[in-house]
C-alpha positions, -999 to 999 in steps of 0.1 A, spaced: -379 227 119 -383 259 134 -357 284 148 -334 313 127 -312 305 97 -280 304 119 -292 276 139 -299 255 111 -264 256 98 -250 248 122 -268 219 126 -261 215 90 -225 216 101 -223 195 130 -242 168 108 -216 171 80 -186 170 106 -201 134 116 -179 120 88 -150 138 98 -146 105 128 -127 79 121 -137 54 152 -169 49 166 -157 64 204 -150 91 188 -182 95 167 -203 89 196 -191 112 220 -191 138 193 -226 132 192 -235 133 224 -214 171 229 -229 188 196 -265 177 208 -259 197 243 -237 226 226 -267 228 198 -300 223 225 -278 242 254 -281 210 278 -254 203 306 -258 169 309 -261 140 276 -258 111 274 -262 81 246 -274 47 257 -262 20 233 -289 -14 230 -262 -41 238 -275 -82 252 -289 -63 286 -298 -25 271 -265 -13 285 -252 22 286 -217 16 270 -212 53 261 -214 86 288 -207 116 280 -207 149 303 -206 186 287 -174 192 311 -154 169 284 -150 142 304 -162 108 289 -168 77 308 -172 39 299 -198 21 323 -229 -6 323 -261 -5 339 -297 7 328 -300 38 308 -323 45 336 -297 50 359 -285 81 342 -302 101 372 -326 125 359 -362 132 359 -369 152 334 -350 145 297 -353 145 262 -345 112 243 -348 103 203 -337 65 194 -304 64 167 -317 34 138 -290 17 119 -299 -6 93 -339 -1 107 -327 -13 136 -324 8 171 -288 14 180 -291 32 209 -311 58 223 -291 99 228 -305 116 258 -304 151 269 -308 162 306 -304 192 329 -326 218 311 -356 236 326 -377 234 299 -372 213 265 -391 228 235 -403 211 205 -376 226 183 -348 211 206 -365 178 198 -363 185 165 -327 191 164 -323 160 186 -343 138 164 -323 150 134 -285 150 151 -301 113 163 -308 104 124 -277 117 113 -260 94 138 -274 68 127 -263 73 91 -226 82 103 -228 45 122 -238 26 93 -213 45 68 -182 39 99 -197 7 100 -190 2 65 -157 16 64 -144 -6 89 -157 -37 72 -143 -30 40 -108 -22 60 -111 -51 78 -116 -72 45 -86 -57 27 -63 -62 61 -77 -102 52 -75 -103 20 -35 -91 23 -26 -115 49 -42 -141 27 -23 -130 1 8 -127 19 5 -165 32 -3 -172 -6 29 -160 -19 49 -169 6 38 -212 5 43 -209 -32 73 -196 -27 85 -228 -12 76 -227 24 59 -261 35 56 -285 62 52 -272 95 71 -236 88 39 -234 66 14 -243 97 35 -216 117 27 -188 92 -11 -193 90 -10 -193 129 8 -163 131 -9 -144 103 -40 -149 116 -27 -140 153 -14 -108 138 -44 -101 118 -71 -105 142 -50 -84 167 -52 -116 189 -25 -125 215 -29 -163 206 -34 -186 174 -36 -224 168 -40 -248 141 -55 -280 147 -52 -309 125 -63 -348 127 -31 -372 132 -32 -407 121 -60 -421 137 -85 -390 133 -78 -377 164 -74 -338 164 -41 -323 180 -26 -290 186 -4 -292 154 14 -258 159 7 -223 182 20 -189 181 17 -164 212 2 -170 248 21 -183 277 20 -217 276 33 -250 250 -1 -264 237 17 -278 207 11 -315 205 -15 -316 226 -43 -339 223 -83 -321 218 -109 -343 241 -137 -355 214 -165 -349 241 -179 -308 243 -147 -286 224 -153 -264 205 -128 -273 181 -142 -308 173 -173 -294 169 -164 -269 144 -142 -299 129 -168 -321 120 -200 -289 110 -175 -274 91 -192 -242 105 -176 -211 124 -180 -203 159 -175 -173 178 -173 -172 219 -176 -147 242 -146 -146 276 -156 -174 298 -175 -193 277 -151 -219 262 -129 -238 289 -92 -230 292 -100 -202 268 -104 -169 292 -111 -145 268 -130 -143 235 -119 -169 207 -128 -176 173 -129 -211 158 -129 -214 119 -128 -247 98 -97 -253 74 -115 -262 42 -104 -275 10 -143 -280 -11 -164 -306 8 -136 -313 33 -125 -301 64 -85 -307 71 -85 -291 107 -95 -259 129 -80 -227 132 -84 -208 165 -74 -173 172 -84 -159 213 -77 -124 226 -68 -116 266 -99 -110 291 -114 -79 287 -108 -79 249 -139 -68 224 -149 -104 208 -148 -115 172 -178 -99 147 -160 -107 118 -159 -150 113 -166 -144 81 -134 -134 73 -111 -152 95 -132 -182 75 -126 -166 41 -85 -166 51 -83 -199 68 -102 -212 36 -76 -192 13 -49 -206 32 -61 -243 38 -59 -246 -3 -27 -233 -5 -15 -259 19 -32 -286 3 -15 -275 -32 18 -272 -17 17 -301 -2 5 -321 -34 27 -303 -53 54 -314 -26 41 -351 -32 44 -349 -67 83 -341 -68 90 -363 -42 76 -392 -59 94 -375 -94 127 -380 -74 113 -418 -58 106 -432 -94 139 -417 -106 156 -435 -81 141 -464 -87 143 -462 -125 180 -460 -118 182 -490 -94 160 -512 -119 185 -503 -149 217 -513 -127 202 -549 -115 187 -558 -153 216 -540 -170 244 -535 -153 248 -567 -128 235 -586 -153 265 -583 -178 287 -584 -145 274 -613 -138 277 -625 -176 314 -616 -172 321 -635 -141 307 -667 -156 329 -662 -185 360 -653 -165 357 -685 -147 349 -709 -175 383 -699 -189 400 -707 -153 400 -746 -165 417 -739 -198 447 -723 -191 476 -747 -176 494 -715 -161 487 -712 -126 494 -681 -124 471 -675 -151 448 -690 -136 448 -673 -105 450 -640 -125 419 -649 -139 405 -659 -103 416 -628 -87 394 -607 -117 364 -632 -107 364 -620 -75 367 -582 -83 334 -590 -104 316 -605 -77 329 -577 -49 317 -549 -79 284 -567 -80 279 -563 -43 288 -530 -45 262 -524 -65 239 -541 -52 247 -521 -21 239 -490 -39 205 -506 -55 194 -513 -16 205 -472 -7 184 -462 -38 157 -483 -28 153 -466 11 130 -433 12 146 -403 16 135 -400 51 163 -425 62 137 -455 75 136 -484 59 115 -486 31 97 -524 22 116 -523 -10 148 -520 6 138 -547 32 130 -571 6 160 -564 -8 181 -570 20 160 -600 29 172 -617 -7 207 -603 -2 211 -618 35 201 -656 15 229 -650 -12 256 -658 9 241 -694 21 232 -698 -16 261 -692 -34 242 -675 -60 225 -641 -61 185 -650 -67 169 -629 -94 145 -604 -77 114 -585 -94 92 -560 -74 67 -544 -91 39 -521 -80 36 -491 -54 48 -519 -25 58 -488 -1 28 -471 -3 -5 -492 -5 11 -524 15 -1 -515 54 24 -520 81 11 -543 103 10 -566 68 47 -562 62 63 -583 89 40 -613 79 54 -607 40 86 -609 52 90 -635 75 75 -658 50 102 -648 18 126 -658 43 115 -686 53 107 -696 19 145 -693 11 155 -709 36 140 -735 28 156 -738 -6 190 -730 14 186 -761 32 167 -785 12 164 -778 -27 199 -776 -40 192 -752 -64 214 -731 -92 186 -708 -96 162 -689 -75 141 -665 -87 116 -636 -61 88 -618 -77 69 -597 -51 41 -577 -67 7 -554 -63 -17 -557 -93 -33 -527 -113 -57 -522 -92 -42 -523 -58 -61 -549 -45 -38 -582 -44 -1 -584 -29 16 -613 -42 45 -630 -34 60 -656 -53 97 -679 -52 108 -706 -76 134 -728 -80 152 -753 -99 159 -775 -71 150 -812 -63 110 -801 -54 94 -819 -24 91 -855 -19 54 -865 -15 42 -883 18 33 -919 13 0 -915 33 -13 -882 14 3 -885 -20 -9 -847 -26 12 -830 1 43 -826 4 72 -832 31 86 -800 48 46 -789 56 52 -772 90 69 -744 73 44 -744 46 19 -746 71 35 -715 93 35 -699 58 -5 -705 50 -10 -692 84 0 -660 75 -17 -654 49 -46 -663 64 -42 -639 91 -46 -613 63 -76 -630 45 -53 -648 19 -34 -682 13 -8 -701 4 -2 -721 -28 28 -748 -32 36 -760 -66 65 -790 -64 68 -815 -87 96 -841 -74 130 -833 -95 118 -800 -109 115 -775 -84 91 -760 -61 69 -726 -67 56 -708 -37 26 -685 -39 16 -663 -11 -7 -637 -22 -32 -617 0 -59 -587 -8 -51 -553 -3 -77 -531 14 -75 -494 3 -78 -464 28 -83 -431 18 -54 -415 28 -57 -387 57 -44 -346 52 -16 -337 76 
């Protein structure tokens, strides 16, 4: 490079005052003023290479900077002096000096190196920024980290993803997106913008946010180009491994710079979607801690605890025939019926610990109650046995069926057995793949038909009973031998589902 010593530092200088910027407006338009200061030329200019080969940054000598679009053409000279700024071997943008007589090959010397030293400058800002941007991720994901294992779940947990992501992307609106019941994605929870999407159903057909759903891949949009959306969104998966548990979307007004970083956003909503899933296992796990010990409780009071009630009540009323005191004997009558009201008491409680803690009737509890309803047409308490996870692998629409047939089952032996003993047994095997039902009694058993020595009287009910199970791809079995009871066997599979995150 040619020229005297003086003009070479202060090159020198300007070149090393390129790191002094923090943002790149400011970089660039300090450019742009030490290349016409240094080659003496009123007018500069620096064309940045955006979709269309825009000029996004102008610059006059006067100080006064402008923002506008068009060709770098239409800067309005004949006659200038141009050197390309590279950034990762890639053009950048193009600085251009105007407004000089005469451009020598020194000034495109100093231009060509001011250009390289921009270019250097870019890629080191550019690098800056990245690595702030990561840390300002990696904080909020480590905020939202603490904060679930800190005991924040269900929905408040949704809430502060959406809203540390909102904050973090400097966006004026966030979403999460999850699948309800039947796969369908809705608008689980939003924070900012003007308007209530929350509980809103996605359309399946060309969104955004069941695309992303179901590649599991990130997707950035420009203003304009996804519907409903007016300014630039981002769209990232919530994953937990192989799966995808929802969407999180984060937009930013009109006129707003878009989203280079998915990366990121995908990095936290990853993070985050983990934590949720942990904290909501972890969630799971206690509640079902606090279910079993419930039901460890209610097992121990109807084997142990009525039981011996029960024991005590027989006793108490053998001895009512022995005593030829009356008022002994009522006495002992009047403690008879304290038994019996304690044992319903209890058996009040067992129902209470039976129901989830949610309030709703759990099928437990309406077994329960079904058996308890037939006691008092009875006489007698029947002896019940549930075994198996009945409230959570037996479907819904399977439970009314289940139901309606152990009451009709005892009601038959209500009407027609004269039994002293009746005992339930409603079960789900190891495997989860058979619901059972089964009542017995002591009763008188059916009377067989003349005609059909193999089937007994009473079939319509049986029949009503059969048809049920067949609904569900099982069957019915009867077991009655005439003067020794009858044993009912209802019993149909089980499909498993896996379960869906919410």
């Amino acid at each position: 490079m040619g020229g005297n010593v003086s003009t070479e530092q202060r090159v020198l200088d300007v070149v090393l005052s390129f790191a002094d910027d923090d943002t790149l407006p400011e970089l660039l338009r300090h450019v742009v003023e030490a290349a016409c200061d240094l080659i003496e030329a009123p007018y500069g200019a620096l064309a940045v290479i955006g979709g269309h080969r825009e000029l996004l940054e102008f610059t006059r000598t006067d100080g006064q900077a402008h923002i506008t679009s068009g060709d770098p053409r239409s800067i309005g000279v004949a006659d200038f002096l141009g050197a390309p700024v590279m950034v990762h071997d890639e053009t950048f943008g193009n600085l251009f000096l105007a407004g000089k007589p005469e451009f020598t090959d020194r000034d495109g010397d100093i231009l060509t190196a001011l250009a390289t030293a921009a270019g250097s400058a870019i890629e080191h800002l550019n690098r800056y920024e990245q690595t702030r941007k990561r840390e300002v991720w990696l904080r909020a994901a480590a905020e939202v980290t603490t904060k679930l294992l800190m005991g924040t779940n269900g929905r408040e947990a949704l809430y502060l993803v959406a809203k540390t992501a909102r904050r973090t992307a400097d966006a004026n609106f966030a979403a999460v997106v999850l699948p309800d019941h039947n796969g369908n994605l809705v608008i689980e929870v939003t924070d900012g913008g003007s308007y209530d999407a929350e509980g809103m159903r996605v359309p399946r057909e060309g969104t955004v946010s069941y695309r992303v759903y179901e590649s599991g891949q990130a997707e950035c949009h420009e203003e304009g180009k996804v519907p409903s959306v007016p300014g630039p969104c981002a769209v990232v998966p919530l994953t937990v491994g192989d799966r995808t548990l929802g969407v999180l979307i984060v937009a930013r007004p009109k006129g707003e710079p878009t989203f280079d970083d998915p990366e990121l956003i995908e990095a936290f909503a990853s993070q985050a979607a983990l934590v949720l899933e942990f904290t909501r296992a972890q969630g799971d796990t206690e509640r079902l801690a606090v279910l079993e010990e419930r039901d460890r409780i209610a097992r121990d009071l109807h084997d142990l605890v009525i039981q011996r009630l029960f024991g005590l009540g027989l006793g108490l009323q053998g001895l009512t025939g022995t005593s030829g005191r009356p008022e002994l004997t009522e006495r002992i009558s009047g403690f008879v019926r304290e038994v019996d009201q304690t044992i319903r008491e209890i058996r009040r409680t067992i129902f209470s610990l039976q129901e989830p803690p949610s309030g709703g009737a759990s099928l437990r509890g309406q077994l329960l109650n079904a058996v308890h309803e037939s006691a008092r047409l009875l006489g007698f308490e029947p002896d019940v046995s549930l075994e198996g996870p009945l409230d959570t692998v037996v479907p819904d629409q399977l439970r009314p069926d289940l139901l309606a047939t152990l009451r009709e089952a005892l009601t038959n032996v209500v009407r027609h057995a004269r039994a002293r003993h009746v005992a339930v047994a409603v079960s789900v095997n190891r495997t989860m793949t058979r619901l059972e039902l089964v009542v017995k009694d002591d009763g008188r058993g059916l009377p067989l038909t003349d005609d059909c020595p193999g089937m007994p009287h009473h079939a319509g009910g049986l029949a009503n009973m059969a048809a049920r199970a067949r609904r569900h791809h099982g069957d019915c079995a009867v077991d009655s031998i005439p003067g020794a009871g009858v044993s009912i066997t209802w019993f149909v599979p089980l499909v498993l589902q896996e379960a869906r995150w919410r």
